[in-house]
C-alpha positions in Angstrom: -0.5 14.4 -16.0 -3.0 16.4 -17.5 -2.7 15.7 -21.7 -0.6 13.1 -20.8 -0.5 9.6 -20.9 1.9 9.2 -18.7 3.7 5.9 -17.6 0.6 4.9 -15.8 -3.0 4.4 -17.2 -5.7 6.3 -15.1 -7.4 4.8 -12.4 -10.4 5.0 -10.4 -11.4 6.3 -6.2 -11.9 2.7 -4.4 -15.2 2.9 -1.9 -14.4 2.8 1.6 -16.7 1.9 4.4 -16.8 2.0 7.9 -13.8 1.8 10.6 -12.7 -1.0 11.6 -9.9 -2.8 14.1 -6.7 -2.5 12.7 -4.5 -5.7 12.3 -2.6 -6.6 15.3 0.8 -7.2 13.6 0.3 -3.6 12.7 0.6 -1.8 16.0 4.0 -4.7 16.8 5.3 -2.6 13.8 4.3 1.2 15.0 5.8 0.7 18.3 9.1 -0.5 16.7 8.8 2.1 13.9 7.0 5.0 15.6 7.4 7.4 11.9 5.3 4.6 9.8 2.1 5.9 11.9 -0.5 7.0 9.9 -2.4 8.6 12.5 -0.3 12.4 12.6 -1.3 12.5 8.8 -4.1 13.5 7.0 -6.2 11.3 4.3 -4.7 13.5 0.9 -4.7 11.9 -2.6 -1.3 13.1 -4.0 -0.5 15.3 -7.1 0.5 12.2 -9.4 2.5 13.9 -11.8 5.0 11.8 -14.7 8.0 12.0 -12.4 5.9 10.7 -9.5 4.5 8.0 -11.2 8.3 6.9 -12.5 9.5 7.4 -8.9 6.6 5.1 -7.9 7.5 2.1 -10.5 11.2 2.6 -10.3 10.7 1.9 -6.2 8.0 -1.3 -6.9 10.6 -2.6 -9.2 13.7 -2.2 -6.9 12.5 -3.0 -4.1 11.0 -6.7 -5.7 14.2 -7.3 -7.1 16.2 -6.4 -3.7 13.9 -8.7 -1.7 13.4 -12.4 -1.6 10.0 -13.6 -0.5 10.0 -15.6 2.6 6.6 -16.4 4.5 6.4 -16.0 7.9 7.3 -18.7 10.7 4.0 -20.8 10.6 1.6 -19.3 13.1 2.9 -16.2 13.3 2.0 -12.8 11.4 5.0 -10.6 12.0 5.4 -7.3 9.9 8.7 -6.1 9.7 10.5 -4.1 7.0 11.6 -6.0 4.2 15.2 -5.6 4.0 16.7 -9.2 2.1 13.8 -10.9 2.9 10.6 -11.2 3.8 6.3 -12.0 3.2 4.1 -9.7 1.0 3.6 -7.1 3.8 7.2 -6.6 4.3 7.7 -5.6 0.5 4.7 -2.8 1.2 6.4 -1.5 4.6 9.6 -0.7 2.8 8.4 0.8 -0.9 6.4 3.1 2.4 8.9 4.0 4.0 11.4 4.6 1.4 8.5 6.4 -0.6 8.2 8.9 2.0 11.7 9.1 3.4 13.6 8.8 0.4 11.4 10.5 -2.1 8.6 13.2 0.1 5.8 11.1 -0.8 2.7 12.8 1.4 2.3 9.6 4.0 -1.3 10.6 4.1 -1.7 9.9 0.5 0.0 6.1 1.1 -1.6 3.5 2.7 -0.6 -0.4 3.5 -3.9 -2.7 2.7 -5.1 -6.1 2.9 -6.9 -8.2 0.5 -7.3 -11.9 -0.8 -6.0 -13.2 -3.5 -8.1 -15.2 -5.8 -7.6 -18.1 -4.1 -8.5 -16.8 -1.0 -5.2 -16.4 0.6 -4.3 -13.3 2.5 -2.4 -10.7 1.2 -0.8 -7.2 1.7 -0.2 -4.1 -0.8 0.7 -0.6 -0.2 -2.0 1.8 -1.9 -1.3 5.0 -3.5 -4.1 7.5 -3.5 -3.7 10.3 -5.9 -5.7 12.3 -8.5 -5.6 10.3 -11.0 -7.0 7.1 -8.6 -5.6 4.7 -6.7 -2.6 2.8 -7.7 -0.9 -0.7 -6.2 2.5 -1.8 -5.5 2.7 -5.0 -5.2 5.1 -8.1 -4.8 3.5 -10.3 -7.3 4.0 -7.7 -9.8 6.4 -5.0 -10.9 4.0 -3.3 -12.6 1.9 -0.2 -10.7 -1.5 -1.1 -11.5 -4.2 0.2 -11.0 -6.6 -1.3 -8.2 -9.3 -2.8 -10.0 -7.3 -4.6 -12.5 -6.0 -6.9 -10.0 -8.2 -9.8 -9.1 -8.2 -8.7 -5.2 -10.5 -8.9 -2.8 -10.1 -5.8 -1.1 -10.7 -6.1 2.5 -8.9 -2.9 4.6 -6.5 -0.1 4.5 -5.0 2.3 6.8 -7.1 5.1 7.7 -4.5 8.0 8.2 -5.6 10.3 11.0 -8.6 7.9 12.2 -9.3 8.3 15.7 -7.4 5.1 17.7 -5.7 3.9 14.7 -8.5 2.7 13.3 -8.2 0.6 9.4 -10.5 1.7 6.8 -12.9 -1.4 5.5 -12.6 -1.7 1.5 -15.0 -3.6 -1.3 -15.1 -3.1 -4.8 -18.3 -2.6 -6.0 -19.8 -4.4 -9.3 -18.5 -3.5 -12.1 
């Protein structure tokens, strides 16, 4: 999007830290959906050109509208693919999944994430890593923003390729 402004303002690289555990409700969901693993793919920021970004916030759109949030049964942190319902990380596992199988989006340049909301609630996103920075789709929002205009506290993401499946610990530094 070089000279471009492009549907989506520009964005910045989030810092990552160390590996860490990954989420327990995420290997439930790789050994039901073995082609949402990370691990055969390698960490690439994608080529966000204008039609990528459009395909990006035509996808966060429909897929809010198709889905109706539901939390999960209390006690229990099940990640599933949203289909007509579902929590926050069900939105992110389908805009993934139909990302990469219905559009080619690089799964190396995706990643699901966790975070907290401002009032210290969990939460789950799907990251996209590009050139331009990373970018978040999000149930709360149909807009693709970019990460550090959300009031998030960034706390993991998928580390595509890591060694044992291991999640990649976030922060956002000081502004």
């Amino acid at each position: 999007m070089t000279g471009l402004q492009g549907p989506l303002p520009r964005s910045t690289e989030m810092s990552a830290g160390p590996l860490i555990p990954a989420p327990s409700a995420w290997f439930a969901l790789l050994q039901k959906h073995p082609e949402l693993d990370p691990a055969p793919s390698r960490f690439e920021p994608l080529q966000l050109s204008v039609g990528r970004a459009t395909q990006l916030i035509r996808v966060n759109k429909e897929i809010n509208g198709r889905i109706k949030f539901r939390n999960d049964v209390e006690g229990a942190d099940l990640w599933e693919i949203g289909d007509r319902e579902g929590d926050c990380e069900d939105y992110a596992i389908r805009k993934l999944q139909t990302l990469v199988e219905d559009h080619g989006f690089p799964r190396g340049a995706l990643t699901l994430a966790a975070c907290r909301l401002d009032y210290g609630r969990g939460h789950a996103v799907l990251l996209v890593h590009s050139d331009r920075g990373v970018y978040v789709l999000d149930n709360l929002t149909n807009r693709v923003m970019p990460w550090r205009q959300l009031p998030y506290r960034w706390v993991a993401r998928e580390e595509p390729g890591a060694p044992f499946r291991l999640w990649r610990a976030l922060f956002k530094p000081a502004a």
